[in-house]
Each structure stands twice: as C-alpha cells, then as structure tokens.
PALODO-390734 format. One record per residue (C-alpha): chain; x, y, z; residue number from 1. Coordinates in Angstrom, 2 decimals. Example, Ala and Ser with C-alpha at 12.3 -4.5 7.8 and 13.67 -1.06 7.14 Angstrom:
! PALODO-390734
<node 'A' <12.30 -4.50 7.80> 1> <node 'A' <13.67 -1.06 7.14> 2> 
***
This chain:
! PALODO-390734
<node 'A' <-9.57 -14.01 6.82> 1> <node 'A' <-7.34 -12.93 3.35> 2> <node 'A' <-6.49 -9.40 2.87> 3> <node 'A' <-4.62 -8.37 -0.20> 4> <node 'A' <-1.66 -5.96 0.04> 5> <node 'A' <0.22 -4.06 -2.09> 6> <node 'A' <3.20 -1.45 -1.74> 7> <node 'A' <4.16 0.92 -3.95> 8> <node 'A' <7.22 2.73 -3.90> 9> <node 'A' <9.45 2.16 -0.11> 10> <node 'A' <6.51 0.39 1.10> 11> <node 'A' <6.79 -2.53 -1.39> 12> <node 'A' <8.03 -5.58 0.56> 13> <node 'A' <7.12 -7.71 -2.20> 14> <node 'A' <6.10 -7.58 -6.47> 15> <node 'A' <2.67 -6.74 -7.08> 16> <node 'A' <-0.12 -7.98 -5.11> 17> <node 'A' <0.15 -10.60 -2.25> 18> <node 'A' <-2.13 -12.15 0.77> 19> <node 'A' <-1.80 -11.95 4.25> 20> <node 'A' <-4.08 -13.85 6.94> 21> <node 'A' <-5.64 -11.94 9.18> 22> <node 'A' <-7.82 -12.50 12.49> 23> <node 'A' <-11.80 -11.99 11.27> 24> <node 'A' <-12.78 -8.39 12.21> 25> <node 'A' <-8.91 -6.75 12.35> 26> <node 'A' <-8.30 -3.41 11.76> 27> <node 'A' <-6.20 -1.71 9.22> 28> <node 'A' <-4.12 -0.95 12.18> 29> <node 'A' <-3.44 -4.90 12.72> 30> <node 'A' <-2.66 -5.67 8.86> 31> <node 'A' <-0.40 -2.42 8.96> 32> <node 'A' <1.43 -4.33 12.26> 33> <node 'A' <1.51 -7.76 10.23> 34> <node 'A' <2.94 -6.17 7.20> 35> <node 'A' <5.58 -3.97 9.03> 36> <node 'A' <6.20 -5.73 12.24> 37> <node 'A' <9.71 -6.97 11.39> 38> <node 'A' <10.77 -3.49 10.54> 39> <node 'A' <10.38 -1.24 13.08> 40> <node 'A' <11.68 1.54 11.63> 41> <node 'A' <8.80 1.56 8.58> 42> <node 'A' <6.21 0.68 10.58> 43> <node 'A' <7.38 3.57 12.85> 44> <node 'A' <7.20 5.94 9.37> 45> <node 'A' <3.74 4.31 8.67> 46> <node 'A' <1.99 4.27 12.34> 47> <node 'A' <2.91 7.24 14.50> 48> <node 'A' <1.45 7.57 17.78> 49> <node 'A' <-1.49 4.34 16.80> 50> <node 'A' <-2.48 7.32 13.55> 51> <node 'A' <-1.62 6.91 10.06> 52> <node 'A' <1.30 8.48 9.14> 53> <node 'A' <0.75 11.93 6.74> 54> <node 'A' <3.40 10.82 4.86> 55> <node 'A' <1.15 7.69 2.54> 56> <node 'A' <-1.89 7.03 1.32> 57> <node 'A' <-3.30 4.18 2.49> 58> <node 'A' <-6.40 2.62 0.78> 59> <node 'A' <-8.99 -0.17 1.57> 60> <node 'A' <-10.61 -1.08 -2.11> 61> <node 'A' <-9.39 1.75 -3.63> 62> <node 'A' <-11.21 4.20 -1.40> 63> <node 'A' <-8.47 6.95 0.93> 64> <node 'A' <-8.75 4.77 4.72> 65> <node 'A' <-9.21 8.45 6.50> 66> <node 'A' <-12.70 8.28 4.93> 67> <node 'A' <-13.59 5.29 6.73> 68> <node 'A' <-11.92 5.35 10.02> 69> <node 'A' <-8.08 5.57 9.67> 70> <node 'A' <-6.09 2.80 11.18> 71> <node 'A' <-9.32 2.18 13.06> 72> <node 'A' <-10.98 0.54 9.76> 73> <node 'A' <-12.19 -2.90 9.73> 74> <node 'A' <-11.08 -4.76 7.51> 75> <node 'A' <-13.49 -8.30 6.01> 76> <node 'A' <-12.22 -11.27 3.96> 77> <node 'A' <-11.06 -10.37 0.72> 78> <node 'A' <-10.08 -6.55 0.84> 79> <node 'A' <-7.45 -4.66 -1.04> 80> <node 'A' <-5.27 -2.88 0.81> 81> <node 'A' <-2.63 -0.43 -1.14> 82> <node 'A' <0.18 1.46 0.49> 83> <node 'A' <1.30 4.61 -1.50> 84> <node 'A' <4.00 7.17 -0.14> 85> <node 'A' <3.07 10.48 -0.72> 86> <node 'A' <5.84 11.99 -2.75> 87> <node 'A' <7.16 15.94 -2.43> 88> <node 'A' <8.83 17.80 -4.47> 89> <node 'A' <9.58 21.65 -5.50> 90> 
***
C-alpha cells in the first residue's frame, strides 16, 4: 500500500508531500521506522521507548494519531500522514 507523508519543520526530509510503500495493514509505528530509519538520531526524537514522542504532532488525515491509537494506528492505502514539531517558546 501508498501512504503519503509530509514533514514540516526538522521533520521535512523532502518538499511538500511524497509516497512511501508500505506493507498492507502497517502501523504508524512502521511508516514512522520507514521514514526515519536512516537517521537514528530523529527517529530516536520521534519514537521513544515504541511511544510517540511529546515533542510532534503526528496526524493520520488530518486527525491528532493519539486519538486513534498512537504509533499503534493502522494505517490503509492512501492515508496522509503529517509530521509537525511542536514548537516552545516564552
């Protein structure tokens, strides 16, 4: 299956939009390993301990990923996933 990704911010590894195949049925935990899995040290910052890191965002068609099962969420043919850092500031 074809899952859409986009990063925003440090998580950008590429302009705008792009696809990524996936095995049918893969988690958001998978996708995050495909995207990341040559850089250890982001996909450290994004997965810590197998949970989604507090410091992004991530959502599946627009809709916050904690709602629907964290890094646990399935994923189907055709999803959007978007990566956004959560930014701090005082």
């Amino acid at each position: 299956m074809k899952v859409r990704v986009k990063g925003l911010g440090w998580l950008a590894t590429a302009p705008g939009f792009y696809e990524i195949q996936l095995v049918n049925g893969e988690s958001l935990r998978g996708a995050i390993n495909n995207i990341f899995g040559s850089n250890r040290d982001i996909l450290h910052r994004v997965l810590k301990d197998d949970v989604i890191s507090s410091e992004i965002i991530v959502l599946v068609n627009g809709i916050d990923s904690r709602l629907s099962g964290g890094a646990n969420t399935s994923l189907k043919d055709g999803d959007e996933i978007t990566l956004v850092p959560v930014v701090h500031g005082g």
